[in-house]
PLY file of the C-alpha trace (Angstrom):
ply
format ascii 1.0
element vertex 451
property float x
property float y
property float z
element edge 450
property int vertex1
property int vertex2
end_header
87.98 69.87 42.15
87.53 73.25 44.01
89.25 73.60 47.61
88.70 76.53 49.66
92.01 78.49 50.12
91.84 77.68 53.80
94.36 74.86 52.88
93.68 70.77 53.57
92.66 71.30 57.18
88.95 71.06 56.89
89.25 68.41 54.65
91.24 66.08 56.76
88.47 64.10 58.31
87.27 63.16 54.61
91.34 62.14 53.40
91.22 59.80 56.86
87.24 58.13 55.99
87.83 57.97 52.26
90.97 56.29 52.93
89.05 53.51 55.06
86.67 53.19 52.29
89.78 53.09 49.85
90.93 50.03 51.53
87.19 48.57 51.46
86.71 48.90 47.76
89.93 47.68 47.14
89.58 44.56 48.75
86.74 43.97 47.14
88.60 43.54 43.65
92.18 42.91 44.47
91.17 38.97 45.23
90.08 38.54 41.54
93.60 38.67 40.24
94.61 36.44 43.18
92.13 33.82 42.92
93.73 31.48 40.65
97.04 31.95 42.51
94.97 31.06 45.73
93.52 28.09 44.13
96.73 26.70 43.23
98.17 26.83 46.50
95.44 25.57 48.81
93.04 23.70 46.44
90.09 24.41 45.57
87.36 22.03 47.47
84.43 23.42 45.87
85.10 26.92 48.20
87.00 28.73 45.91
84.20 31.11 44.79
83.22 31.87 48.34
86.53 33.32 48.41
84.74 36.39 47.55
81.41 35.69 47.51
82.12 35.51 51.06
83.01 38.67 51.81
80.72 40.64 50.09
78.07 38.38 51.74
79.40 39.10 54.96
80.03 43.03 53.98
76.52 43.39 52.70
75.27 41.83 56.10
76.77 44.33 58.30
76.35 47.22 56.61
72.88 48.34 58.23
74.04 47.37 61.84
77.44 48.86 61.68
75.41 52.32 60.37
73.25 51.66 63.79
76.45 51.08 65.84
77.96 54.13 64.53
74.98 56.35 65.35
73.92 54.85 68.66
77.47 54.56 70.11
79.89 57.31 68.72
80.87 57.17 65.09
84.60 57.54 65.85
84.47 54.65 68.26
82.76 52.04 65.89
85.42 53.40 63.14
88.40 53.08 64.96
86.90 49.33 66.09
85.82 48.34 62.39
89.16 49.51 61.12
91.39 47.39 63.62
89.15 44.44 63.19
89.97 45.11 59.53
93.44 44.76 59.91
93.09 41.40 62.28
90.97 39.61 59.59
93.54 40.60 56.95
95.97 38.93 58.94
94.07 35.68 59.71
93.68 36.03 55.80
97.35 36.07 54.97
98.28 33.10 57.38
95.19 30.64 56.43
97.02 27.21 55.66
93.63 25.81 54.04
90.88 26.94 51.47
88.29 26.61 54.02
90.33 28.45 57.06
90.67 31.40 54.26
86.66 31.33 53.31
86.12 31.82 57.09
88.67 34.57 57.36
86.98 36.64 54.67
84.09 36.21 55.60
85.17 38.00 59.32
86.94 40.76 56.89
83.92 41.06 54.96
81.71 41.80 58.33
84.52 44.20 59.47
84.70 45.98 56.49
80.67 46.65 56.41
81.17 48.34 59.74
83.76 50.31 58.68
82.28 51.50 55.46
79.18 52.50 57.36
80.85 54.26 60.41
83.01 55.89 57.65
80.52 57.65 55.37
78.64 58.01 58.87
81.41 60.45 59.38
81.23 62.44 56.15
78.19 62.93 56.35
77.88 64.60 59.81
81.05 66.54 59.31
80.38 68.11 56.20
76.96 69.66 55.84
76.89 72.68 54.15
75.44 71.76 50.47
78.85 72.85 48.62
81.65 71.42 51.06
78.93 67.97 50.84
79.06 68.14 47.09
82.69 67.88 47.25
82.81 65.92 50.05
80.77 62.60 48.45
82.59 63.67 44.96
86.01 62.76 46.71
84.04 59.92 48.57
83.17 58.11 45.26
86.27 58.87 43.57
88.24 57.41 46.29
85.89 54.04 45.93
86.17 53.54 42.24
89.51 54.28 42.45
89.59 51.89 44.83
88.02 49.01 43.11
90.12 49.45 39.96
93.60 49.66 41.65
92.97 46.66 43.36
93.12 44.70 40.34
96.16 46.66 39.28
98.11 45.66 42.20
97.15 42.11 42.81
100.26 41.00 40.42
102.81 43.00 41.34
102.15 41.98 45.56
101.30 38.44 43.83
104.45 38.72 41.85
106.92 39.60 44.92
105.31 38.34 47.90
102.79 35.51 46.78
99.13 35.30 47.28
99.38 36.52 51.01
100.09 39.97 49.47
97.03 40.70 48.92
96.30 41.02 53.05
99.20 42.44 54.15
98.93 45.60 52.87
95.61 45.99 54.82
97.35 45.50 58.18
99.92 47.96 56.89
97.51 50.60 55.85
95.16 49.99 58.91
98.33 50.61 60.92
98.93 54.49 59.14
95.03 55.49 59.71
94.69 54.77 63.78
96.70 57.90 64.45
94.97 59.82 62.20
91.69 58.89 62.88
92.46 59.49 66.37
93.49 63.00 65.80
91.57 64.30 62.79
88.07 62.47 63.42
86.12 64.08 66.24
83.97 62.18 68.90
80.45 62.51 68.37
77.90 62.27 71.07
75.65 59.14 70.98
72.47 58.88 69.98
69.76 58.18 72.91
66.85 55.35 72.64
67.15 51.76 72.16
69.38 50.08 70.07
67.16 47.34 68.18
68.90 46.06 65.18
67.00 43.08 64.74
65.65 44.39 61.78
68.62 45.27 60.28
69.95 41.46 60.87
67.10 39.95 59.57
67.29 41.94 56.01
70.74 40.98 55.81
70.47 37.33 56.59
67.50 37.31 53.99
70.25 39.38 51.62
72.49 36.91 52.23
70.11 33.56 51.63
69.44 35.49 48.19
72.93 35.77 46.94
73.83 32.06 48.77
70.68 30.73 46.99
71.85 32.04 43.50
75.63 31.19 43.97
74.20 27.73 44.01
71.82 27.37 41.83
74.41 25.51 39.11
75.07 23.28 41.49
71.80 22.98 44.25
69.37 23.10 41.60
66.21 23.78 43.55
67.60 23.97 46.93
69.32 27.02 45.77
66.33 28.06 44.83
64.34 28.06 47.39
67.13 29.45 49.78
66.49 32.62 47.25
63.06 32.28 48.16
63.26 32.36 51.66
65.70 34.88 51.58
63.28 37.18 49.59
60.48 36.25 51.99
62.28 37.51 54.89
63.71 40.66 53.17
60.07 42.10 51.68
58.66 40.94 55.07
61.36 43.30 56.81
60.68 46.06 54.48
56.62 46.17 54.79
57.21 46.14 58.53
59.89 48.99 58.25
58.08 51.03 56.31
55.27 51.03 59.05
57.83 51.91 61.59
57.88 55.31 63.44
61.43 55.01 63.84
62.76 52.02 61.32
66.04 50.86 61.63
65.71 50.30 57.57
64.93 54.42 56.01
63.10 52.31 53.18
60.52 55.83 53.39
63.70 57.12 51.33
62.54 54.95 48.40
58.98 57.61 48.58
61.58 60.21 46.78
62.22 59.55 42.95
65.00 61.04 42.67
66.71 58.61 46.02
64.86 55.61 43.99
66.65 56.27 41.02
70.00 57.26 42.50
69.91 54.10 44.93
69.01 51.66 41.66
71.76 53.15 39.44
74.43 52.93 42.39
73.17 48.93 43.11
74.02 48.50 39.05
76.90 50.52 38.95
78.92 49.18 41.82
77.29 45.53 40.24
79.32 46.39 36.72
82.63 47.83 38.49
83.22 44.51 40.22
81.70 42.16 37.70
84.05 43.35 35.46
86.48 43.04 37.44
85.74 39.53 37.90
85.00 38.46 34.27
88.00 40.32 32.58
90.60 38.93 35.47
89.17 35.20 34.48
89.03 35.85 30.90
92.86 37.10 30.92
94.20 34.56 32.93
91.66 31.31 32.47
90.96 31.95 29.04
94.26 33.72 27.68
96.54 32.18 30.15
98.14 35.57 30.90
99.88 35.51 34.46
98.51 37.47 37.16
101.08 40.33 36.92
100.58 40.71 32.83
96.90 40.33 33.80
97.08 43.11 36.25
98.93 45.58 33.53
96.32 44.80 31.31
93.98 46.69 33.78
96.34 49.73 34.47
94.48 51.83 31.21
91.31 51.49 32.41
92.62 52.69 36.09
94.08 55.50 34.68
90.44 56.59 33.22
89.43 56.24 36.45
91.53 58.47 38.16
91.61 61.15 35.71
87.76 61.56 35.45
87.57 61.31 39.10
89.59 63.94 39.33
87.69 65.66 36.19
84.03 65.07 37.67
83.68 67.84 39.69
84.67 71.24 37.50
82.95 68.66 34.46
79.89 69.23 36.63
79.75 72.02 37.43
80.54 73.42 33.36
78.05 71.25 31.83
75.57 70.05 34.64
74.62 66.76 36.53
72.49 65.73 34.04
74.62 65.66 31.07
77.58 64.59 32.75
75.27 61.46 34.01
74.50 60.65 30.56
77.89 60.93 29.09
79.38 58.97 32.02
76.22 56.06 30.94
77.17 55.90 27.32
80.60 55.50 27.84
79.40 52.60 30.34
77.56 50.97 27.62
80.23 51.55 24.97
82.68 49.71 27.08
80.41 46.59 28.25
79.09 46.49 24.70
83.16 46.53 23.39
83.89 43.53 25.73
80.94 41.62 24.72
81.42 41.83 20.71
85.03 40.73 21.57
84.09 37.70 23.33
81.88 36.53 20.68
85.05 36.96 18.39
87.47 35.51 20.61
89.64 38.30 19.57
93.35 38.81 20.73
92.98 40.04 24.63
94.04 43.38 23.82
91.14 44.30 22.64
89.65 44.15 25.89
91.58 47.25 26.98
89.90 49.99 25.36
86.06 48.35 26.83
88.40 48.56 29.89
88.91 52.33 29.47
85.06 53.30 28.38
84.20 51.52 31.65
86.48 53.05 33.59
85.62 57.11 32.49
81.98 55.88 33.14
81.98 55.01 36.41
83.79 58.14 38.70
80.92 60.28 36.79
77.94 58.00 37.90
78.74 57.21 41.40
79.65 60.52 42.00
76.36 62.17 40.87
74.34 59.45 42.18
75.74 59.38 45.82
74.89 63.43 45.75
71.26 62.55 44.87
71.05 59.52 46.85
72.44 61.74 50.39
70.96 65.51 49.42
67.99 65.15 51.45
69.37 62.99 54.04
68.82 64.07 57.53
72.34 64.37 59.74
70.56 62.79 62.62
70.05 59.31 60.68
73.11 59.43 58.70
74.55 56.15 60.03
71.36 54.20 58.63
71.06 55.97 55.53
74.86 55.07 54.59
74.31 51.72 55.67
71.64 51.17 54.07
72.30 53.16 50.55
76.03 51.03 50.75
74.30 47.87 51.67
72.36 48.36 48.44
75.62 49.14 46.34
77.34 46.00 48.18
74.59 44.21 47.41
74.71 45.06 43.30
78.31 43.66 43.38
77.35 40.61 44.82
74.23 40.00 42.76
75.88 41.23 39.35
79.11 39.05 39.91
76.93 35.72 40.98
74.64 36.21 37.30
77.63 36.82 35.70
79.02 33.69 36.83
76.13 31.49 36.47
75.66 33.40 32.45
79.45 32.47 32.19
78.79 28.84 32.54
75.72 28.38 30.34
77.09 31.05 27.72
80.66 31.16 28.14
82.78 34.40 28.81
80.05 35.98 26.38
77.06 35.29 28.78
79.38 36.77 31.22
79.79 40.43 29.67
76.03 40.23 28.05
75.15 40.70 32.12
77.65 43.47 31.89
75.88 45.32 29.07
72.30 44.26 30.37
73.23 46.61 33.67
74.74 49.82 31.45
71.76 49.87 29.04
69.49 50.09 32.56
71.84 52.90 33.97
71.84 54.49 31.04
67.84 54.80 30.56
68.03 55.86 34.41
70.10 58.58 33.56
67.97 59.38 30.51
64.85 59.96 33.70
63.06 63.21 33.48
62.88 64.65 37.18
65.64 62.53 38.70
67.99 64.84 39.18
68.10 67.20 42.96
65.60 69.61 41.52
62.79 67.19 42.33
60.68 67.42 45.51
62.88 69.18 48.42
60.46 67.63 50.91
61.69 64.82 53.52
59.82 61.58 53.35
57.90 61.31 56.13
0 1
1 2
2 3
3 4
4 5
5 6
6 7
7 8
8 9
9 10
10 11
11 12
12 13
13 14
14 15
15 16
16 17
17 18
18 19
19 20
20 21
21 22
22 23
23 24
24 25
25 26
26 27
27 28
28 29
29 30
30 31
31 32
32 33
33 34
34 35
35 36
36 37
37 38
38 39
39 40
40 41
41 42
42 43
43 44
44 45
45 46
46 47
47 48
48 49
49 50
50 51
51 52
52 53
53 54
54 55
55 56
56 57
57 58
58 59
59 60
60 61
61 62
62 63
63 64
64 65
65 66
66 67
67 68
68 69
69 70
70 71
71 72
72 73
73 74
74 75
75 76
76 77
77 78
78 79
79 80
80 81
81 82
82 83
83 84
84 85
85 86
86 87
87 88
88 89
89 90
90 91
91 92
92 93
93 94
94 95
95 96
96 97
97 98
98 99
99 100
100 101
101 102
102 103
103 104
104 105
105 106
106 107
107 108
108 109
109 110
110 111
111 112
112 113
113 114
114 115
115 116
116 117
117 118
118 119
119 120
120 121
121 122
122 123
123 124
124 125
125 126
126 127
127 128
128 129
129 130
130 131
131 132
132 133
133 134
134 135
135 136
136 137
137 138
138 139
139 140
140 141
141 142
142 143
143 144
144 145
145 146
146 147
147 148
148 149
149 150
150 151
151 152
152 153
153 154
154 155
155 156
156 157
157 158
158 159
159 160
160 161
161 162
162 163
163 164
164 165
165 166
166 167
167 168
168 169
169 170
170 171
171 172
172 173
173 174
174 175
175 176
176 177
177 178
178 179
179 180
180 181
181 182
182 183
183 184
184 185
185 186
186 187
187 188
188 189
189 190
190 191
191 192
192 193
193 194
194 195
195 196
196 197
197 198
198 199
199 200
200 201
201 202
202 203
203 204
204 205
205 206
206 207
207 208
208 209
209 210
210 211
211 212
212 213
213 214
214 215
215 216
216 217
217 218
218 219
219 220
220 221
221 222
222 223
223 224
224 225
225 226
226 227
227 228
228 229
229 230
230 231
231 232
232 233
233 234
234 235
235 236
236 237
237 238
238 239
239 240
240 241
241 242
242 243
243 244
244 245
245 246
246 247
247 248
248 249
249 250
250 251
251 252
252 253
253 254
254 255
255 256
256 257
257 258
258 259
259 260
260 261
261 262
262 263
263 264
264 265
265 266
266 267
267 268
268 269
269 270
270 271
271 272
272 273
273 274
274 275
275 276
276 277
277 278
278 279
279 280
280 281
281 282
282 283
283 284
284 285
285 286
286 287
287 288
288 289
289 290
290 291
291 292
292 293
293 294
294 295
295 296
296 297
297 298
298 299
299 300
300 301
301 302
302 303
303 304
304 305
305 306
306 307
307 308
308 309
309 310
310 311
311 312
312 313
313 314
314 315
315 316
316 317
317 318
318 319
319 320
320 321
321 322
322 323
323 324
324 325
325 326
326 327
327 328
328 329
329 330
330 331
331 332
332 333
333 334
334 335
335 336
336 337
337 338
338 339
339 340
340 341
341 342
342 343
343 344
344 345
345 346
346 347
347 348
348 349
349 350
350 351
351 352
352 353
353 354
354 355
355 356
356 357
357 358
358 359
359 360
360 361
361 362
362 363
363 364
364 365
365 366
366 367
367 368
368 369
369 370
370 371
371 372
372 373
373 374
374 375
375 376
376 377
377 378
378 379
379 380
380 381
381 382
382 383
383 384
384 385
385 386
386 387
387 388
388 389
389 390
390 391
391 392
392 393
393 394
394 395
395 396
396 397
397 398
398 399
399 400
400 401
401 402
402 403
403 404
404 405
405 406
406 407
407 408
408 409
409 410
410 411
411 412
412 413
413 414
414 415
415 416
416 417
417 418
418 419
419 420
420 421
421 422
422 423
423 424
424 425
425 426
426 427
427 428
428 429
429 430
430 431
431 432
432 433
433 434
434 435
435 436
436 437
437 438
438 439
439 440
440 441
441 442
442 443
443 444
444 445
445 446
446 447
447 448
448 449
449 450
């Protein structure tokens, strides 16, 4: 990765909102390792799943207003605020004495971490506008999320290991605690945007967002009710978007969708971030559920694929710029199919679990490469002035891919076994592969601004 000689200066804002989204990603997979754990020590009471259902639901939800907050009333100011509620709901989290206290904890840490994401990339995107330092900028800004994702699945034993489930929260209030500082000295104030703040729109897509994913979570067990919670939920989500589409100033930039190469960038980001957590999910439940390896052995089994994270994240950007977006992309899909299609020949053979590693690894390489070339198409064209929306609404589609990928994979886990579980895993790297594989979606498409 190329860093003007000026030293780290310039790039401290990004270190400070990277790290925030660090902690984000991270929580979103550290509580796979630490769900059977959890489930031992306060029950289960049929809200064990909603132990992270819950939050993504919740993070998905306030995505779009949190991007609104950030641009209507000072980016720094709704950053700081997401970030110490952050570190609150961790808290509650760590000291829940029941199941359902701990559901209703993460789902507050879920809705903090939404604003923070959004306030955070918010940030990024304001402060770093010329096309190079932006290119950099979002490839440290994905690296920093997969990275993310993947070490909190590493971790989750050893914290499990020495400090019990609890772990798994405090280090949030201890990391929160290191970024107020800096964010108060290396973030700069931005002025607030003038008109009225109407988010109504924003809440209403999420609530219908959430009804989806609620409706599907419980389809196993609801039968039709969960159905036609999905229903309602899509009802109120395509009503939203015909309505913001019409909008002179939407709260939703749904126009974004009018460029291909944002359309394809947004779909293979809602798939990719859907297979990083998904199989986080499965393989934490296969190793400990179905090979009854402990949470710290289970943990170590997820440190090679990690490692192939942070070396091609590190890799992606002089990779790109030798051998182009577009073949980079495709590499970075193959290897994603490779690895799904690794893990789901192994679960038909119930082979020994170390065979999961090396699907692990090709899953791992695949996905620094994607998200960082699709995040630079998805924000090239993306006007500073609406930045706050955009991220919110770009992450709220990524947030949503986890949610949606890890409820089918459970539901295909119970009518197929751990196999149905990784076929969902391959289904979503064969579609970002023949993404990849799209003439005319790379940033040399239309330069024009949807209108």
């Amino acid at each position: 990765m190329k860093i003007k000689s000026s030293g780290l200066a310039p790039w401290s804002t990004l270190l400070v909102a990277g790290s925030a989204q660090f902690l984000v990603l991270l929580e979103s997979t550290i509580i796979t390792v630490a769900i059977p754990p959890l489930g031992a020590a306060l029950g289960d009471g049929g809200w064990l799943a909603w132990v992270l259902s819950g939050y993504l639901l919740a993070f998905g939800a306030l995505l779009l207003p949190g991007g609104v907050w950030a641009d209507r009333t000072g980016r720094r100011r709704v950053f700081l605020a997401g970030l110490g509620a952050f570190a609150i709901t961790s808290a509650l989290c760590a000291i829940a004495p029941t199941i359902e206290a701990l559901v209703a904890a993460r789902v507050l840490q879920g809705a903090s971490a939404g604003v923070l994401a959004a306030s955070a990339l918010g940030i990024v995107l304001t402060r770093y506008t010329e096309p190079r330092e932006r290119a950099v900028a979002l490839t440290v800004w994905s690296a920093l999320g997969v990275i993310g994702a993947v070490v909190g699945s590493l971790i989750a034993g050893p914290l499990i290991l020495f400090s019990g489930w609890p772990g798994v929260f405090w280090i949030n209030v201890v990391a929160a605690a290191g970024l107020v500082p800096l964010a108060l000295r290396v973030i700069p104030s931005s002025v607030a945007a003038t008109g009225t703040l109407r988010v109504w729109p924003a809440l209403v897509a999420s609530a219908g967002t959430a009804a989806i994913l609620a409706g599907l979570s419980i389809t196993g067990r609801a039968g039709s009710g969960g159905i036609a919670l999905a229903v309602v939920g899509a009802v109120l989500v395509v009503g939203v978007v015909l309505m913001q589409s019409r909008a002179a100033s939407p709260i939703l930039p749904v126009r974004l969708f009018r460029l291909p190469s944002y359309r394809i960038a947004a779909s293979g980001l809602f798939l990719g971030n859907g297979l990083m957590i998904a199989t986080m999910f499965a393989s934490s439940r296969h190793l400990q559920d179905h090979h009854a390896l402990s949470a710290a052995t289970a943990s170590l089994a997820v440190l090679p694929m990690a490692l192939a994270a942070l070396v091609i994240a590190f890799l992606a950007d002089p990779l790109i710029s030798r051998l182009t977006e577009a073949v980079v992309l495709r590499a970075a899909a193959l290897s994603l199919v490779a690895g799904a299609g690794l893990l789901w020949a192994v679960s038909l053979v119930d082979a020994p679990w170390g065979w999961l590693i090396p699907g692990g690894v090709l899953i791992g390489a695949g996905l620094p490469a994607s998200f960082v070339i699709l995040n630079r198409r998805a924000f090239a064209q993306v006007d500073p002035v609406e930045a706050g929306a955009a991220s919110g609404f770009t992450t709220m589609l990524t947030t949503i891919g986890g949610a949606v990928c890890v409820a089918v994979a459970a539901l295909a886990a119970g009518l197929g076994g751990q196999a149905g579980a990784y076929g969902v895993l391959l289904v979503s790297s064969l579609v970002i592969a023949a993404l990849s594989a799209v003439r005319g979606s790379a940033g040399s498409g239309s330069r024009r601004r949807p209108r």
